[in-house]
Wavefront OBJ file of the C-alpha trace (Angstrom):
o trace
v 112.293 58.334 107.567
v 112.130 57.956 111.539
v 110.936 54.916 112.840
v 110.571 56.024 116.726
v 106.891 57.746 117.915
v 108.516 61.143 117.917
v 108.507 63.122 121.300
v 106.396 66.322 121.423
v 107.011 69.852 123.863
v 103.690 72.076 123.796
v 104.938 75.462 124.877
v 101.946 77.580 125.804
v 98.549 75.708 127.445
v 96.131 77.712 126.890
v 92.687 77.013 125.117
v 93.885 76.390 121.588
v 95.959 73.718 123.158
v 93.461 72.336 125.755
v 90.508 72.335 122.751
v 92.168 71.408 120.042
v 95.812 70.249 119.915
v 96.564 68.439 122.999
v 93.529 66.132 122.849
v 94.360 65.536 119.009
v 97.175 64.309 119.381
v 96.457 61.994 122.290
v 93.982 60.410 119.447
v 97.483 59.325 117.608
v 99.344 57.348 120.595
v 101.247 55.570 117.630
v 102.780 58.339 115.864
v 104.035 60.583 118.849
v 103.876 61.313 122.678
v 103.347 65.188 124.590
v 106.711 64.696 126.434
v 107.338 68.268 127.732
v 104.453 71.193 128.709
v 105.564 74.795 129.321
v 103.406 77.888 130.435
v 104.538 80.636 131.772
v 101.900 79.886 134.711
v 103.493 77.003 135.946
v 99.793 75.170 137.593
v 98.630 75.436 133.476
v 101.366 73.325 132.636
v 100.917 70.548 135.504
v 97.725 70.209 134.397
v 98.161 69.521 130.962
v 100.953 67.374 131.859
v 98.856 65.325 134.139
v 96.480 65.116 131.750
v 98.346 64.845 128.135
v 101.771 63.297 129.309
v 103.095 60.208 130.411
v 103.999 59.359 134.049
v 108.104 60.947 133.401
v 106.178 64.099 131.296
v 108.590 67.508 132.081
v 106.808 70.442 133.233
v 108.330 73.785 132.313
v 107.752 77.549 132.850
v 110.803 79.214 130.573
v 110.196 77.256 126.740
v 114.442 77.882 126.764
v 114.538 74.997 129.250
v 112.328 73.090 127.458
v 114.314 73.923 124.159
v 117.140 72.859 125.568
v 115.983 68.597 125.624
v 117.273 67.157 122.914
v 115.486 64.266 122.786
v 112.651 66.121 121.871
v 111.495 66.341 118.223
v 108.507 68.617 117.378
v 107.324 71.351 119.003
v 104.188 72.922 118.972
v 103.726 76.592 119.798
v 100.103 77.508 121.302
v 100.832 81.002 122.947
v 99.528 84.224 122.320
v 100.444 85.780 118.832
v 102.674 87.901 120.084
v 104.797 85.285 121.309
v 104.877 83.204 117.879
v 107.601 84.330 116.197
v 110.261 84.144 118.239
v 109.869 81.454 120.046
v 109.138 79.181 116.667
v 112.514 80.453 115.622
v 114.529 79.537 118.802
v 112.709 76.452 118.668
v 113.422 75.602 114.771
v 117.058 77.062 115.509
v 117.103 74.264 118.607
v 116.458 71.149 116.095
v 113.243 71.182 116.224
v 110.091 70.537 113.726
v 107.273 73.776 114.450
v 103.808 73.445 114.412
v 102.603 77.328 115.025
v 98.853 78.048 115.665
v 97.632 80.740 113.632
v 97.736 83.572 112.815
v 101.748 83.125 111.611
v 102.873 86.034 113.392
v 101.921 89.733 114.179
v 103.447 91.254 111.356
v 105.109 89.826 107.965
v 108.797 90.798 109.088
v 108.637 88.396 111.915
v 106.708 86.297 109.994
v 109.941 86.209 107.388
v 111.468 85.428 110.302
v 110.373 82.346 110.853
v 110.406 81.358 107.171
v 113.929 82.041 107.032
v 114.803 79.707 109.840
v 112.719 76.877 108.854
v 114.828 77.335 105.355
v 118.397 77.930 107.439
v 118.156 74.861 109.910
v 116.061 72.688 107.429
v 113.751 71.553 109.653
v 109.587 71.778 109.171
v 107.439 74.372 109.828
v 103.557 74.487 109.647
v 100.821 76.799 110.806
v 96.918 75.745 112.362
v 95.324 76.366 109.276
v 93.036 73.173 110.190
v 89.848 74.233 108.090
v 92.168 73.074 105.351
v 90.749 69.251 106.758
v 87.229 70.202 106.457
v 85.533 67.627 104.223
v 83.658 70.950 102.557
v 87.273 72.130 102.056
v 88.801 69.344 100.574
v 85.964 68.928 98.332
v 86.112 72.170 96.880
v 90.103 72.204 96.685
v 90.077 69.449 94.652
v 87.312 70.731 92.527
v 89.726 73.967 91.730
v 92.128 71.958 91.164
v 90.671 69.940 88.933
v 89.700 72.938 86.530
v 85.844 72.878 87.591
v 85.538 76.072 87.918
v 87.745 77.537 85.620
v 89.746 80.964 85.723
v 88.624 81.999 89.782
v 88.626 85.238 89.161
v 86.653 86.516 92.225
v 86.362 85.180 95.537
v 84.573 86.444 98.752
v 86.393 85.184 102.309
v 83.835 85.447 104.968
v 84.696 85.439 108.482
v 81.726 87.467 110.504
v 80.326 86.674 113.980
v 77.254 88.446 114.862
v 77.945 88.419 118.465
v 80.785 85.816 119.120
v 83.772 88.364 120.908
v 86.027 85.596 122.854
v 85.897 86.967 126.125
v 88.905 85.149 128.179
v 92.608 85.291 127.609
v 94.120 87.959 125.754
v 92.112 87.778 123.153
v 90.951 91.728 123.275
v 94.740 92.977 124.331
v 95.676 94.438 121.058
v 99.598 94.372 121.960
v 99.760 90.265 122.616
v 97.491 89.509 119.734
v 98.075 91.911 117.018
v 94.481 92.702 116.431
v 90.751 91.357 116.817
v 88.871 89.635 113.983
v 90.466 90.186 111.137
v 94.155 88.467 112.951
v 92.041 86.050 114.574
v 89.067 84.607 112.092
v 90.295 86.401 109.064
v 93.259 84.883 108.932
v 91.226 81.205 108.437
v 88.880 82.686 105.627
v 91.826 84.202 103.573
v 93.866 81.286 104.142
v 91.248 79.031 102.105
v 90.482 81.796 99.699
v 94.083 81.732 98.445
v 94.722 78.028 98.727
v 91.522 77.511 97.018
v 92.401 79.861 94.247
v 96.252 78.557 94.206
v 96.922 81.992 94.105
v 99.704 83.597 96.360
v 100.660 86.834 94.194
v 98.542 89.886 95.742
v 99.789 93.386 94.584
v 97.387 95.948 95.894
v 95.298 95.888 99.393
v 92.793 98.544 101.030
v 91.216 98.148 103.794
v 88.281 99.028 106.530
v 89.095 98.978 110.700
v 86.485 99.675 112.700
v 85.762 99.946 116.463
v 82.382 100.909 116.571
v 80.869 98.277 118.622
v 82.951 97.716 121.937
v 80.292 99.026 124.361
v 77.928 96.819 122.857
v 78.298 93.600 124.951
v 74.452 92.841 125.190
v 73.571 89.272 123.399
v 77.534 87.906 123.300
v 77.638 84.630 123.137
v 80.718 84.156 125.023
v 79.470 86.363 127.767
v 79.480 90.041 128.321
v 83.271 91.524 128.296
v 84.708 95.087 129.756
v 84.241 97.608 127.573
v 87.766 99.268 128.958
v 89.539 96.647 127.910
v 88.286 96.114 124.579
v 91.471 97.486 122.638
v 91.250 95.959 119.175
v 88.707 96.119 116.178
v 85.352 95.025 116.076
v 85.412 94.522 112.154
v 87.739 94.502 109.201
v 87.137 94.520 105.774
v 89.623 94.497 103.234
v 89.710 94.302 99.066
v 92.694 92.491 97.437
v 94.034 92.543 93.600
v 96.182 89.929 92.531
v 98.612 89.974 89.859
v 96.659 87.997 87.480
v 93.756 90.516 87.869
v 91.712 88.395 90.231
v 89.811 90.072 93.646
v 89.654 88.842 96.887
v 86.702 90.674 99.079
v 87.605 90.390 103.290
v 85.270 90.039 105.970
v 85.624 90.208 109.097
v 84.115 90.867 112.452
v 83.156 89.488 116.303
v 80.390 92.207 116.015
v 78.123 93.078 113.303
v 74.494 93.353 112.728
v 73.716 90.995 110.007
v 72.118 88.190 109.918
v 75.297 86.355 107.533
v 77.111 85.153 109.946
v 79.660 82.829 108.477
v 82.926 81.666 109.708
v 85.873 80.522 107.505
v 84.331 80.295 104.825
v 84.247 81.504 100.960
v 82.578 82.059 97.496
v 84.256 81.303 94.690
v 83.502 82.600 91.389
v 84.817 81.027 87.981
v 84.395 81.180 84.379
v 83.173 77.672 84.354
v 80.998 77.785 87.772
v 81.395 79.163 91.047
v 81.036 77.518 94.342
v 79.760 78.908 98.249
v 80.226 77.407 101.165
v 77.800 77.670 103.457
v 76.461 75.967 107.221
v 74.671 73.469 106.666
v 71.139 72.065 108.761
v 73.805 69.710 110.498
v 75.061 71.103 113.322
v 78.240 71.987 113.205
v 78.351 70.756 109.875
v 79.258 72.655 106.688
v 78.045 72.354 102.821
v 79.732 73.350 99.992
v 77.004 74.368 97.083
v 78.355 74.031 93.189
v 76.654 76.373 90.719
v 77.098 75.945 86.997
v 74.821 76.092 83.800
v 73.999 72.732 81.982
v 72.229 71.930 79.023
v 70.907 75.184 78.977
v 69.972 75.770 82.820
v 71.080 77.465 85.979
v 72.369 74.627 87.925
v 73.037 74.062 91.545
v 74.775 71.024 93.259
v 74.107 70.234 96.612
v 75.881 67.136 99.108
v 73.636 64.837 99.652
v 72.523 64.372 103.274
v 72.112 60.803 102.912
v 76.284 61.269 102.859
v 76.510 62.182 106.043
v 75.892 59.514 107.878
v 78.777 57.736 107.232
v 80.758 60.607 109.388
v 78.873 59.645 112.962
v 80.067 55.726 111.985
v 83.701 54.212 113.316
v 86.929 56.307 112.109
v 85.449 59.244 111.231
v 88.050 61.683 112.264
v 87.888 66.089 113.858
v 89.873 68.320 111.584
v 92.175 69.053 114.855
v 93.211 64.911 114.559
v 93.718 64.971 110.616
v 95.687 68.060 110.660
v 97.569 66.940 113.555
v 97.499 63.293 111.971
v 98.910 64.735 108.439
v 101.886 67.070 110.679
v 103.258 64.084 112.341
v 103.225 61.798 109.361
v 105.262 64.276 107.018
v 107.710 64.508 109.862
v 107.890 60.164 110.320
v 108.194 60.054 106.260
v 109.684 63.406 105.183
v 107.207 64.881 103.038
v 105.823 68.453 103.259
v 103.120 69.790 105.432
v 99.737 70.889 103.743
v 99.824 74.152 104.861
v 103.336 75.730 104.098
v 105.232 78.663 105.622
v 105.675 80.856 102.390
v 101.531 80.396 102.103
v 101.007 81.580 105.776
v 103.562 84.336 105.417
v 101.159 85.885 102.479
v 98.134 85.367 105.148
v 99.982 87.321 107.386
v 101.266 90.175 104.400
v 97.733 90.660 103.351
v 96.674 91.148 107.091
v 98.777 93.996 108.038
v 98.475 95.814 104.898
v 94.375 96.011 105.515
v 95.380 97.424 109.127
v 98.388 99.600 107.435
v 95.582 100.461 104.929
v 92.788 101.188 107.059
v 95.150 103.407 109.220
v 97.379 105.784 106.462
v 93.660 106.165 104.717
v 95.778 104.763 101.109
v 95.892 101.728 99.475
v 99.060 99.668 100.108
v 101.110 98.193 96.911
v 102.709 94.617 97.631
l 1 2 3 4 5 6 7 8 9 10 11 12 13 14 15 16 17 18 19 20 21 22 23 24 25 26 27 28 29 30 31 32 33 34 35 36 37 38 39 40 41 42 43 44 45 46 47 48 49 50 51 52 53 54 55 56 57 58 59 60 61 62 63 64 65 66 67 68 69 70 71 72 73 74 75 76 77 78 79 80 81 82 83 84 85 86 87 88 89 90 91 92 93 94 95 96 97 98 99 100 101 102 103 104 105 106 107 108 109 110 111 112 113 114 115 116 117 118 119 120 121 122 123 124 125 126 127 128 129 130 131 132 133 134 135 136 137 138 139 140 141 142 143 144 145 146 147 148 149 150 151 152 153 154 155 156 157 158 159 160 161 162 163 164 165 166 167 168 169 170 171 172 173 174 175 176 177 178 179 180 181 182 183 184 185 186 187 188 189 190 191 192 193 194 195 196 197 198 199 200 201 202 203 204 205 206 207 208 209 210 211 212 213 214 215 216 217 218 219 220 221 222 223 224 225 226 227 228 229 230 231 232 233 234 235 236 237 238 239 240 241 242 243 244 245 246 247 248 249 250 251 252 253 254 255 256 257 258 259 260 261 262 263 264 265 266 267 268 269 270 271 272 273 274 275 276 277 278 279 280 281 282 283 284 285 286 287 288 289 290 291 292 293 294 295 296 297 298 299 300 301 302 303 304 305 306 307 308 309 310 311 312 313 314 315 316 317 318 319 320 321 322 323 324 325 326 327 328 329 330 331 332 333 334 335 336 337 338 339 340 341 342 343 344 345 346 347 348 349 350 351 352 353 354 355 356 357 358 359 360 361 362 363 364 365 366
């Protein structure tokens, strides 16, 4: 157990860490203080630090130098994908507790990688899995758990913009990212399709790549970007046996003309009942919708909405602050981290195995 408010480095200050993990953890003053900023453009950094950090905050542009503080205990790594693995390792071989963003890394040998390390040097290691902290999410995990809907024996893992391509950073480059949709949303959707389904044994995946779409910029609603530049997928799609028998179907795209656009999200289907998330009327809300038979009927069970007016009221927390609330607190008291390296590093094996799929034209054995 530590008793100090443990001192935080954010090494990459981008706009994961500018939307989501800087400001969540200036929401938990108590538990731990952004000490150290590093980007590799150096004006990034001294802007997060004057923004994030205290009045001594250390500004960095080489994450070595950074590394190097001992005084500093977790470390949160917000750079491109490219960039993840190695740098978590150095950082976890430095003596220091990882929080990665997604996806884990660009492929599963570096993602082993940093597995290995967080095993070697015994220190923690997470990924940004944060639509684990959903209230929809934690709902239906608990409802798996508790055996409500029986043997899940096929699940759906949605992930599909219509028109939503991200249009700054290197979000198109396919060598710093990896890949397009399927590396960057897929990776969410599978991540609760597998946690939901406690179920981290896949055997066989083939998949789908395609890049149909990249001149198609009309209606984006990020903006229009340069078709030139557009180097990685526009959709992925990818079907997944499991060892017990059970199928996982994988969508996922920045592009596509449907209408079912839905973002980390899944359908589960059970022997006892089967449950779909799904948007809800809320804005930026989600539902998840039960479906069962009772007493002789097709059932469905619905949140109420009168429910949701408790979230607007005092202490109603962002999944950013309870995933970044739940990281700090398993460091102070030693416990493990909700989402766990050996979960992300299947993410990450199912991944490239729909692009290795997609590309040999064969279906790839685990």
């Amino acid at each position: 157990m530590t008793s100090h408010k443990l001192r935080i480095g954010i090494i990459g200050c981008g706009g994961i860490a500018v939307q989501k993990h800087m400001p969540s953890l200036a929401k938990l003053p108590h538990l731990g203080e952004m000490v150290a900023f590093c980007d590799i453009v150096e004006e990034r950094a001294r802007k997060a630090a004057n923004d994030f950090g205290g009045e001594n905050a250390k500004v960095y542009t080489d994450y070595k130098e950074l590394l190097k503080d001992d005084s500093i205990d977790v470390v949160h790594v917000l750079t491109p994908n490219l960039q993840h693995s190695f740098i978590s390792v150095d950082a976890l071989e430095a003596g220091k507790h990882v929080m990665c963003e997604k996806p884990m890394a660009i492929n599963s040998a570096e993602a082993r990688k940093m597995v290995d390390a967080a095993k070697r040097t015994g220190k923690k290691l997470t990924i940004g899995y944060q639509n684990r902290f959903r209230n929809d999410s934690q709902a239906l995990y608990n409802a798996c758990r508790a055996g409500e809907l029986g043997d899940i024996y096929m699940t759906k893992a949605h992930a599909v913009r219509r028109r939503g391509v991200p249009t700054w950073g290197v979000f198109l480059d396919k060598e710093q990212q990896g890949g397009g949709p399927l590396i960057d949303l897929g990776t969410h959707a599978l991540d609760l399709a597998l946690w939901f389904m406690d179920n981290y044994k896949p055997v066989s995946v083939s998949g789908s790549v395609f890049h149909k779409m990249a001149d198609k910029y009309e209606g984006n609603m990020l903006g229009p970007w340069n078709p030139e530049s557009y180097e990685v997928e526009d959709s992925a799609f990818g079907f997944i046996k499991m060892e017990n028998g059970a199928t996982i179907f994988l969508e996922s795209a920045w592009v596509l003309n449907t209408l079912d656009s839905r973002e980390a999200m899944t359908t589960l289907c059970g022997t006892e009942g089967g449950a779909e998330m799904r948007s809800s009327s809320v804005m930026g809300k989600n539902d998840v919708i039960f479906n069962s038979v009772k007493h002789g009927q097709l059932v469905e069970t619905k949140p109420s909405v009168s429910g949701g007016i408790a979230y607007f009221g005092p202490g109603a927390e962002e999944d950013g602050v309870k995933e970044a609330r739940q990281w700090l607190e398993c460091i102070l008291n030693d416990t493990e981290p909700l989402v766990k390296p050996e979960q992300a590093f299947v993410v990450t094996q199912i991944l490239e195995a729909i692009y290795q799929s997609a590309e040999t034209g064969k279906v790839v054995e685990l």
